[in-house]
C-alpha positions, 0 to 999 in steps of 0.5 A: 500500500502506498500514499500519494500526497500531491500539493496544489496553490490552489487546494489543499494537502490530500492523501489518498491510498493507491496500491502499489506492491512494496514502495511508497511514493510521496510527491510534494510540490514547493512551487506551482511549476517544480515538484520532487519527489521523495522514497520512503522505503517503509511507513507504519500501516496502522494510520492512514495519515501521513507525517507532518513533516513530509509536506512542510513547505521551505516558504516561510510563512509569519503568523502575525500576532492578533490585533485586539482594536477597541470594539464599538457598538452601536448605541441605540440611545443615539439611533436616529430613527428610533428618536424619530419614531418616538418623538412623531409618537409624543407628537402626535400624542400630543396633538391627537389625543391630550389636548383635544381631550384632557387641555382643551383649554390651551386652545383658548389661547388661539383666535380664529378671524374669518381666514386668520388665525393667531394668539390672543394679546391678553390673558384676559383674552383668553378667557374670554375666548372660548373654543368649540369643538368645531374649532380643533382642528384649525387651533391644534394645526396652529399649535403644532405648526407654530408654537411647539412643532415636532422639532420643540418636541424632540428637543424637549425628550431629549431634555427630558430623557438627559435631565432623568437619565432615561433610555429613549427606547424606555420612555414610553414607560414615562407617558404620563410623566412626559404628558405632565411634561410637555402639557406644561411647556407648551402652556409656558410657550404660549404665555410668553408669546402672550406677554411678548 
């Protein structure tokens, strides 16, 4: 029994048994174009792999040492579309559901002319200015156009979220804080428009 290990730049080392009567032939290639051949007049039977030191290559081959580089990570506190996502959240909170509903008296500080809409001079003007339901949607679009646009409200979540040291995947667990919050800044901005 004899083995043949045959050497490729393209492949790797392969023994493959082939029978042959009393020699063993080796062929080991160094280089694509030259090959030698060496005779080995006897190899053990009891394994079917070769010695390692039959195919060494006389190229010298480094082993450079690992190159541990500081690892980063992606932190998602800091991920664009998710304080996207949030803030068009809040916003549309905001404008959708908390001051129609639960402040509908922020909307007082708004007057509609025939065409016109704008703030009130006074805060007595705003008492006496009272809004109907049929009035929403024109005062809400003047709030979230001019007075606390979505931009104010990412601003003030990431105040928030700093000042609280809150994750901002987390602050939805903060809504009725936030809610509080935000209600509040937005009656602030429109009394200093009042008093301007």
């Amino acid at each position: 029994m004899s083995y043949i290990v045959s050497s490729s730049p393209y492949s790797s080392y392969i023994a493959s048994p082939t029978f042959v009567t009393s020699d063993v032939v080796v062929s080991v290639e160094t280089k694509p174009v030259k090959s030698e051949i060496i005779e080995v007049a006897s190899l053990p039977v009891t394994n079917y792999f070769l010695p390692t030191s039959l195919y060494i290559s006389s190229d010298p081959y480094y082993y450079p040492r690992p190159v541990f580089s500081n690892v980063s990570y992606l932190d998602v506190n800091s991920d664009k579309d998710l304080q996207k996502k949030v803030t068009g959240k809040f916003f549309s909170r905001l404008y959708n559901k908390w001051v129609p509903e639960l402040y509908s008296r922020l909307l007082d500080y708004v007057k509609l002319y025939e065409k016109d809409v704008s703030l009130v001079k006074s805060a007595n003007e705003v008492k006496n200015n009272k809004t109907k339901e049929d009035e929403f949607e024109e005062k809400i679009n003047y709030l979230a156009d001019y007075i606390m646009t979505k931009k104010d409200v990412f601003n003030e979540l990431y105040y928030y979220a700093e000042q609280k040291g809150i994750n901002w995947w987390n602050l939805n667990s903060y809504a009725d804080d936030i809610e509080l919050y935000l209600i509040k800044k937005l009656e602030q901005r429109l009394k200093d428009m009042i008093l301007e």
